[in-house]
C-alpha positions as CSV (number, residue, x, y, z in Angstrom):
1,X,-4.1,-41.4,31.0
2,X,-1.2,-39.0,31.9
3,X,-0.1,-36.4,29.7
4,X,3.7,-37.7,29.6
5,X,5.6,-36.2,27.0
6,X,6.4,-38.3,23.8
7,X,9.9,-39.7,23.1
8,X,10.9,-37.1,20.5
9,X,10.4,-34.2,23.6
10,X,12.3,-35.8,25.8
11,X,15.2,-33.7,25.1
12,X,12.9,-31.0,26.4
13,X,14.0,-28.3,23.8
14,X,11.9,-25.6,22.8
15,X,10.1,-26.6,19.9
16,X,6.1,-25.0,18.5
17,X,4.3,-28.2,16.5
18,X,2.0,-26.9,13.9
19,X,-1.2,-30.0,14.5
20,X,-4.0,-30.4,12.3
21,X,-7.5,-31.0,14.2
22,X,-10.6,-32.6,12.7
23,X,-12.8,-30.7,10.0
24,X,-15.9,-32.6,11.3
25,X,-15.4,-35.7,12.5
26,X,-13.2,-36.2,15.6
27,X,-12.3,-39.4,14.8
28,X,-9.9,-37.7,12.4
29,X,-7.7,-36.8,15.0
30,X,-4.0,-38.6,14.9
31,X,-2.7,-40.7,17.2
32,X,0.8,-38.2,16.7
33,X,-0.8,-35.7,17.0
34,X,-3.0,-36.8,20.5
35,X,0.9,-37.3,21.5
36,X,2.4,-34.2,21.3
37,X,-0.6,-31.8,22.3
38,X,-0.3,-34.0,26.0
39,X,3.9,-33.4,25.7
40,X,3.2,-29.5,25.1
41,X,3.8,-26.8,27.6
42,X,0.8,-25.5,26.3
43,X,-1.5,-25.3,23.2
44,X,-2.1,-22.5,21.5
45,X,-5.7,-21.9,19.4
46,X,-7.7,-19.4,17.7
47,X,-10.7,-19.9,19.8
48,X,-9.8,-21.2,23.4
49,X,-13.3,-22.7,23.7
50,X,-13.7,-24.9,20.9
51,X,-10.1,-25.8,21.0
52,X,-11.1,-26.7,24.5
53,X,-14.2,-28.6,24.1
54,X,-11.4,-30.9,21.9
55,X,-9.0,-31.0,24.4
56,X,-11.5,-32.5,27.3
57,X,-12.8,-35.0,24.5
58,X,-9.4,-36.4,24.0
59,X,-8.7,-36.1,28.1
60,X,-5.7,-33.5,27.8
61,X,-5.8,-30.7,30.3
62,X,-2.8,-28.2,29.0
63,X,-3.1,-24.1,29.4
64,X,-4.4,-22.8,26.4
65,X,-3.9,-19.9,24.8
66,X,-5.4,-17.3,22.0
67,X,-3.0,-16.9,19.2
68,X,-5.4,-15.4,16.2
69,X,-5.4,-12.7,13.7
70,X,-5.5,-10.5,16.2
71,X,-3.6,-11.7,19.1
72,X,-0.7,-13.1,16.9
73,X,1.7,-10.0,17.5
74,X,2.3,-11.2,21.1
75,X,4.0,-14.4,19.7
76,X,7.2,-13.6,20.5
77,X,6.2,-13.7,24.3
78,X,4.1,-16.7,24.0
79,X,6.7,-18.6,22.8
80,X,9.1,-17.7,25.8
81,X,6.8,-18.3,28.3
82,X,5.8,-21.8,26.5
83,X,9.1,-23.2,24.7
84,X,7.5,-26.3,23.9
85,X,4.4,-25.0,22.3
86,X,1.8,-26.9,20.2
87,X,-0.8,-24.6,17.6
88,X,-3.9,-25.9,16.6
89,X,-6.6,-24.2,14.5
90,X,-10.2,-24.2,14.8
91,X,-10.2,-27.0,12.1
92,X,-7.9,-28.7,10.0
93,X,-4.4,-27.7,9.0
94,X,-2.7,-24.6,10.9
95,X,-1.2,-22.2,8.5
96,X,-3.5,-23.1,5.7
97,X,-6.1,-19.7,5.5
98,X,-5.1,-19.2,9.4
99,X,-2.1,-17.0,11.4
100,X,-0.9,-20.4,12.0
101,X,1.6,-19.2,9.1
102,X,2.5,-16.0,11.2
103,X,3.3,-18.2,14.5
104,X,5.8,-20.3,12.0
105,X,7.9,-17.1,11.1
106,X,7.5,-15.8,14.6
107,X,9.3,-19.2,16.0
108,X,12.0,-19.3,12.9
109,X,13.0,-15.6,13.5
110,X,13.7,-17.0,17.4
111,X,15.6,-20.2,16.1
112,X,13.4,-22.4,17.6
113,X,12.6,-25.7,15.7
114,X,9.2,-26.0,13.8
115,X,7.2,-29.5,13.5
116,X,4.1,-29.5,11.0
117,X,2.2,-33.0,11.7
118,X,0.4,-34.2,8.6
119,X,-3.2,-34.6,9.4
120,X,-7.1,-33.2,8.2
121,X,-7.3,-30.4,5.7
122,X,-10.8,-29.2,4.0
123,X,-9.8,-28.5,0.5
124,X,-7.9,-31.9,-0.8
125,X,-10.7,-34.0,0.3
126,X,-12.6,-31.9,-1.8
127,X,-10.7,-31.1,-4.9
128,X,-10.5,-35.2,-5.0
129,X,-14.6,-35.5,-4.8
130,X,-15.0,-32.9,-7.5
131,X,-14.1,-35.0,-10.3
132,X,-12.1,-32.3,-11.7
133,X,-8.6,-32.8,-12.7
134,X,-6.1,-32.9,-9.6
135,X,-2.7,-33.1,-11.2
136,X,-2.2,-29.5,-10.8
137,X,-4.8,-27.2,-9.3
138,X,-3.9,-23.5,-7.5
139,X,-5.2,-22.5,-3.7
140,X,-6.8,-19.4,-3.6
141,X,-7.9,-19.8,0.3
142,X,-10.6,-17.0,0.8
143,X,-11.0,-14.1,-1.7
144,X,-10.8,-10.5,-0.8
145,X,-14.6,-9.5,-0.4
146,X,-14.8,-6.4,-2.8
147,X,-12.8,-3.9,-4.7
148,X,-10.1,-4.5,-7.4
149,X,-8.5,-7.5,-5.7
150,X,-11.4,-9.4,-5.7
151,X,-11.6,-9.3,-9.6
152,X,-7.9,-9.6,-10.4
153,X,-8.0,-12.9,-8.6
154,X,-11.5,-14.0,-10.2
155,X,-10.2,-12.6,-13.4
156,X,-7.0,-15.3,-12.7
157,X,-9.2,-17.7,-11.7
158,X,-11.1,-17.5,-14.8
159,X,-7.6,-17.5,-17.3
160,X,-6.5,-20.2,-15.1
161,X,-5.5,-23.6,-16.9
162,X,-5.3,-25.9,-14.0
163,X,-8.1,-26.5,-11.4
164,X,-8.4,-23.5,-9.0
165,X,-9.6,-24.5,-5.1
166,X,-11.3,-21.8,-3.2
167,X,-13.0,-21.8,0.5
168,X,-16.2,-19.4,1.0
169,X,-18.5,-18.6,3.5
170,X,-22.0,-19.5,3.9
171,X,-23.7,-16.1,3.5
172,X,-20.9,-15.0,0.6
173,X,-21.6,-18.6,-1.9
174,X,-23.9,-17.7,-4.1
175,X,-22.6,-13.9,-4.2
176,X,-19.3,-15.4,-5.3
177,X,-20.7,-18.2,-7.7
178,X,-22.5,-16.0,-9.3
179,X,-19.4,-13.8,-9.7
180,X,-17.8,-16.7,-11.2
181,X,-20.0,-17.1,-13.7
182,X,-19.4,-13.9,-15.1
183,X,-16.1,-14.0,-15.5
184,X,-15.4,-18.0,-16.6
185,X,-18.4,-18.6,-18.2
186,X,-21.7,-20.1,-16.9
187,X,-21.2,-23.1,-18.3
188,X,-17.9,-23.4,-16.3
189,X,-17.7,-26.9,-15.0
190,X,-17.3,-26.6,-10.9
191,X,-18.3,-28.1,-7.8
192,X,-19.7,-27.1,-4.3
193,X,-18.1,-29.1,-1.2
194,X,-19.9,-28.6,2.4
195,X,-19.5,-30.0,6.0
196,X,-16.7,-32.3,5.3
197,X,-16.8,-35.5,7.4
198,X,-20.1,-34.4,9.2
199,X,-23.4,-36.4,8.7
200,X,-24.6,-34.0,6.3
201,X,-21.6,-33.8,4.1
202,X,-22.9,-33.0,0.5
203,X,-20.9,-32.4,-2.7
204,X,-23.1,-30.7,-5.7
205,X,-21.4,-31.1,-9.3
206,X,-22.2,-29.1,-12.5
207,X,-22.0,-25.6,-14.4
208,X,-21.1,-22.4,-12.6
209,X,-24.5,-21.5,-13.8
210,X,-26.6,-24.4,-12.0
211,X,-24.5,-24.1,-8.4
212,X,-25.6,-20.2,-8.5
213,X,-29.2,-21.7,-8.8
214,X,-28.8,-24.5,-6.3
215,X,-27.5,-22.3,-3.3
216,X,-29.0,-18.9,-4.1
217,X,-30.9,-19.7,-0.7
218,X,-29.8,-20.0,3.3
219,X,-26.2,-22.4,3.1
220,X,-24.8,-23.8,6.1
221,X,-21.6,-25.3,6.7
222,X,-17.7,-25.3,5.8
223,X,-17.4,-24.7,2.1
224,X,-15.1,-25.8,-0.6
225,X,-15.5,-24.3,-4.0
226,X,-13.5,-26.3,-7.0
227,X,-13.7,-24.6,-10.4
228,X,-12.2,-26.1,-13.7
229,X,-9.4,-24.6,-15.6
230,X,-10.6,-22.7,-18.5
231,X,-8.5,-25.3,-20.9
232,X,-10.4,-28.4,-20.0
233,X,-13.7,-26.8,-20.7
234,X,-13.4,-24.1,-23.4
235,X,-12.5,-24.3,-26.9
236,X,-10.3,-21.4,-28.1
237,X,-12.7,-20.0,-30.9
238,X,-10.8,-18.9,-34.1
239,X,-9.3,-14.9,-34.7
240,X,-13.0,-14.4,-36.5
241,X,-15.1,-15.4,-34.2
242,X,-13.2,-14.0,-30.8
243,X,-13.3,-10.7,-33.2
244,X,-17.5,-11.0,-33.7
245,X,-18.2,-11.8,-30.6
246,X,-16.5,-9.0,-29.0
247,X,-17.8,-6.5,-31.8
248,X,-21.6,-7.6,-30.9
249,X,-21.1,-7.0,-27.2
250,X,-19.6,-3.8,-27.9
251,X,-23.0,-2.8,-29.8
252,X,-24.8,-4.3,-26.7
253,X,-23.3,-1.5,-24.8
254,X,-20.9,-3.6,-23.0
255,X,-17.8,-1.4,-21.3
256,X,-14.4,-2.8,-22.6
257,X,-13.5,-4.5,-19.2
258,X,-16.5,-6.4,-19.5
259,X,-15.5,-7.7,-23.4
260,X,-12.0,-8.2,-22.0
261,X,-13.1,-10.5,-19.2
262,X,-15.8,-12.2,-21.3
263,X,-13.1,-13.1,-24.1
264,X,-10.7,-14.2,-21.3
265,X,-13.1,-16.6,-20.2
266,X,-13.7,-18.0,-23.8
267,X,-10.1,-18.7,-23.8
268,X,-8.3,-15.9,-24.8
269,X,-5.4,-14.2,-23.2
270,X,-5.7,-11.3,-21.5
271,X,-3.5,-8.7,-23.4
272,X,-5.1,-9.9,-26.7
273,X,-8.7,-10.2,-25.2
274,X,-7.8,-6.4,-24.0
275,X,-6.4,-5.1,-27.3
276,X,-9.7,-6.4,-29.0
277,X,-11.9,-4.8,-26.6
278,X,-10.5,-1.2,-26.9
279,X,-10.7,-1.9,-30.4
280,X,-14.3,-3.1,-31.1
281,X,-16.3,-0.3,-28.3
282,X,-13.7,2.1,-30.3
283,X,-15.2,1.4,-33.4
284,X,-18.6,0.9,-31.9
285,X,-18.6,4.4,-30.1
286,X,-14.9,6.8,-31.3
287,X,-14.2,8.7,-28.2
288,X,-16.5,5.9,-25.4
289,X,-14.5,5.2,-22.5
290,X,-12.5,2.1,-22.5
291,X,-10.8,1.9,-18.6
């Protein structure tokens, strides 16, 4: 095989194609998109030696070059040294949880014309094996690892109606299922995609609750985490019993963030779930600290 270019580079403009690469199985790999990485100047990756080790299976030699989170600011030179410049990620589709989005604004601010070739992605084959509804779900890629960002988005993840698709790390799963399950519930419907495509691809269905259980040991693989919208699995309770709930937690002891993200979960919305918990550790204990 040569690596002759393909008929729509034969004007030879400069032109960066965004081309998704196999989450497992490299028999994912397009026959478009085997085209245009031999009609590139050059590809550019996040990790030159796995995007490599791809390259020599499919029998393209092309430079390579390192365009990551932390190389992404040279870009703009990149892109004039290699006008015709293909970006692949170390797996599925650049742009999605990658700085394949960064190299996209870097080539529009230069006016040069951007390609995205449809191909492998992690989290649609798994939103579809979850069984939970698809018709509209939110992406919430990778969540921040600590501090107040972290809750804010579990805490929308939990109000959320649609489905909400998430990717995790091994070592951070059960941390974050367990998270979860605070704030949505534990009987949260959900489900826990790994190694997509590979020959030890498993999907594990059920409560928030029983996924925390299942990998509270040593995970391996690429992870998808689906979680059901709090409308198609909770019941909005009545004024009475949203109001008796909250007041027993407040004699529990429980802070009023923790009432207000419990209610939430049970279905109610936030500013009312809020307004109920300042009132009810108010009235449990006048002058206790409700932020």
């Amino acid at each position: 095989m040569t690596d002759a270019p393909t008929e729509p580079d034969a004007e030879l403009e400069p032109r960066v194609w965004l081309v998704p690469t196999p989450v497992g199985n490299l028999g994912d790999i397009t026959l478009r998109a085997v085209e245009v990485l031999r009609g590139a100047d050059a590809v550019a990756c996040e990790d030159t030696r796995r995007s490599g080790a791809l390259l020599s299976h499919l029998g393209i030699r092309k430079p390579l070059v390192r365009l990551d989170a932390h190389t992404m600011g040279r870009a703009a030179a990149v892109l004039e040294k290699h006008p015709r410049l293909a970006y692949v990620s170390d797996a599925g589709t650049p742009g999605i949880s990658d700085p394949g989005a960064e190299l996209v604004q870097a080539a529009i601010e230069a006016d040069i014309p951007v390609e995205v070739l449809p191909g492998a992605t992690a989290f649609v084959p798994a939103l579809v094996l979850s069984g939970l509804p698809t018709g509209r779900f939110t992406f919430e890629g990778f969540l921040p690892r600590s501090g107040r960002e972290r809750k804010e988005r579990l805490e929308a993840v939990a109000t959320r109606a649609e489905t909400s698709v998430l990717y995790e790390s091994p070592h951070r799963l059960a941390a974050t299922l367990r998270d979860l399950a605070g704030v949505c519930g534990p009987e949260r419907a959900a489900s826990v995609t790994r190694e997509l495509s590979k020959k030890f691809e498993e999907t594990v269905r059920g409560t928030l609750d029983d996924l925390a259980a299942h990998f509270a040991g040593e995970v391996k693989g690429e992870i998808v985490l689906v979680v059901d919208g709090h409308a198609a699995s909770v019941e909005p309770a009545s004024p009475e019993a949203y109001r008796a709930e909250a007041a027993a937690l407040a004699a529990g002891g429980h802070a009023a963030r923790d009432i207000r993200d419990l209610l939430m979960a049970r279905g109610l919305r936030k500013n009312d779930a809020y307004a109920l918990a300042l009132q009810v550790t108010s009235a449990a204990s006048p002058g206790h600290e409700t932020s």
